[in-house]
N, C-alpha and C positions, 0 to 999 in steps of 0.2 A: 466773549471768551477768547483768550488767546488764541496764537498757533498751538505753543506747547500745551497748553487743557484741552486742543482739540485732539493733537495725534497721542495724545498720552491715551484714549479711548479706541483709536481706531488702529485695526487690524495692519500690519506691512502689507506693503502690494504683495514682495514675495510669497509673506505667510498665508493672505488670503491664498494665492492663485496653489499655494500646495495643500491647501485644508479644500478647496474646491475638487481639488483633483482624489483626495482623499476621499471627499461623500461620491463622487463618481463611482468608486472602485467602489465603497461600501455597498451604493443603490444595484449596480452591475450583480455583487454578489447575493445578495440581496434575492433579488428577480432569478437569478441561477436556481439555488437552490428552493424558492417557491416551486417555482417549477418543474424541478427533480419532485416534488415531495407531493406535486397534485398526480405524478406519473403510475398509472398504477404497476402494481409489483410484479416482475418476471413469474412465469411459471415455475413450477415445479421441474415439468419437464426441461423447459430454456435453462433452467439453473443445472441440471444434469448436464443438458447439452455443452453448457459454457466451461463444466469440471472438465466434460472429455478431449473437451478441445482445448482445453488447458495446459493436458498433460501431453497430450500429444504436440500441438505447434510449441510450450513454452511461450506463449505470447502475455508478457505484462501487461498489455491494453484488457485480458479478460480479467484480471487479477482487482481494478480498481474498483472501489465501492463495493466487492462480493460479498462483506458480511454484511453492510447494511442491505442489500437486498436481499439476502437470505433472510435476515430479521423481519423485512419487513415480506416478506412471502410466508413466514413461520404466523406472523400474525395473525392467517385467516384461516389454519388448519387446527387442524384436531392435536393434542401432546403427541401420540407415536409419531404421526406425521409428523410433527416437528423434530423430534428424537431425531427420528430416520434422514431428515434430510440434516439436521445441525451436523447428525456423525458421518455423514457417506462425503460432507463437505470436508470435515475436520480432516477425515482419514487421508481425503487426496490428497489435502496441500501436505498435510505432513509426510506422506509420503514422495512429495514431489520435493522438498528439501534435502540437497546434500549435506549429509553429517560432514563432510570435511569442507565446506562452506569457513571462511576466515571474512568477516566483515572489514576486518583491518590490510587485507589484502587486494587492495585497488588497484584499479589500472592505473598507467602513467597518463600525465596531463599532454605529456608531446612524447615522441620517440628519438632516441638518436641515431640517422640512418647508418648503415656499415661504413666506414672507409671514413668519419667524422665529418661528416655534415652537418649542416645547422639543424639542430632538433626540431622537428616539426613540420620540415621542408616538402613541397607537395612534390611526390613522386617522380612527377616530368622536369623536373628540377636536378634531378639525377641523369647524369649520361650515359655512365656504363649500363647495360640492359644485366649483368647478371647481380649486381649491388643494386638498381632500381627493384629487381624483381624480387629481390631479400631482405627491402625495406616493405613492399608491397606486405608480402606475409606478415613481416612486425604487425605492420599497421592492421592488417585485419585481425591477428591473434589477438590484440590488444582492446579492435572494438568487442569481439568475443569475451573477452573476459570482462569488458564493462556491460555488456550485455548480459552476463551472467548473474553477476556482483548486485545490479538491479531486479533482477529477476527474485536470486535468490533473500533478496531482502525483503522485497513485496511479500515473499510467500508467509515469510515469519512475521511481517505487517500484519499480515490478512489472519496468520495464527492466532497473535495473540485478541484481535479483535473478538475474535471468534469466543473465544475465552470467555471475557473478558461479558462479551453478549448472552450468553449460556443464561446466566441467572434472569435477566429480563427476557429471554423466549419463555423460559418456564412458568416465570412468577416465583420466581424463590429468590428476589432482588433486593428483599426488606432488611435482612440481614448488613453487617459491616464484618469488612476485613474481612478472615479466614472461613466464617460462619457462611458468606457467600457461594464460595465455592465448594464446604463443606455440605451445604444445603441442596447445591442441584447436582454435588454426586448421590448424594443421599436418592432425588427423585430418580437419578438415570438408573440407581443400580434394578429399577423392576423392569429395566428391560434389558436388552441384552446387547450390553457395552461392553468392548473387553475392557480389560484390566487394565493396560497399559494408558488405555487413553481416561479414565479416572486417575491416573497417578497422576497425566500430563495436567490434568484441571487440580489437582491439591498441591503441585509443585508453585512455587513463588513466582510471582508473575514480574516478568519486565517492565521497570517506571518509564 
């Protein structure tokens, strides 16, 4: 066999060494989520606890995975018990969303300090102490509002998930399209849902 019929079969060193690093990440993720999934599910109570400290600190670190572990907590209860905790969840995040919330309203990626300075420039870079101390505040307002920005984005993450899981806590999952969501207000209406949040589940859901 030649050269060229041999390397015409074989792999670029490059390519190999990036499809190697590829099954890495794959096996990595792999074994993550085995093991999220042998973990058993939060309490009832923990998932309470996790809403109240939710709303109180604002911390997106409780915000990550809260429907799938709510789902998978709804798995081992009774329907009202599930009712009861899908809407005591639904209720907080959507109460924890500001309606005046703009997604399109992000923070800046650098600042530009008072007096033109090079954007971005770390503080002690600055000499005068009343322009260092007026960039200081920029700079915190701005991680503030990127702090926000994410925050309030997780919330409506975690919303629609919630949604979105409603029909598989129930078992009213069989249905497609509008029939879905039509189906498990159908189940909630025998218990006592307000109104506003059966509209929130028939209104069009974000792709």
């Amino acid at each position: 066999m030649t050269l060229h019929q041999t390397t015409k079969y074989m792999i670029p060193h490059q390519s190999g060494l990036r499809f190697s690093r590829f099954l890495v990440v794959l096996c990595i993720i792999y074994a993550n989520s085995s093991a999220h999934a042998t973990e058993p599910p939060p309490s009832v109570e923990a998932l309470k606890a996790r809403l109240t400290s939710l709303v109180k600190d604002k911390d997106e670190n409780l915000l990550h995975g809260l429907a799938w572990d709510l789902m998978r907590r709804a798995a081992t209860v009774d329907e009202p018990s599930k009712v009861s905790l899908w809407l005591s969840t639904y209720q907080t995040l959507k109460k924890a969303c500001d309606p005046a919330f703009n997604p399109d309203d992000v923070s800046a990626i650098n600042i530009t300090p008072p007096g033109g300075d090079i954007p971005g420039i770390a503080p002690e870079g600055i000499k005068d102490p009343e322009l260092r101390r007026q960039y200081e505040l920029a700079l915190a307002a701005n991680r503030e509002k990127s702090n926000r920005h994410r925050y309030q984005s997780l919330l409506r993450k975690q919303l629609e998930e919630l949604r979105r899981d409603l029909p598989i806590i129930l078992g009213t999952s069989g249905a497609d399209g509008p029939d879905r969501a039509r189906n498990a207000v159908s189940r909630l209406k025998k218990y006592d849902v307000p109104n506003d949040v059966l509209v929130d589940l028939l209104a069009p859901q974000r792709q």
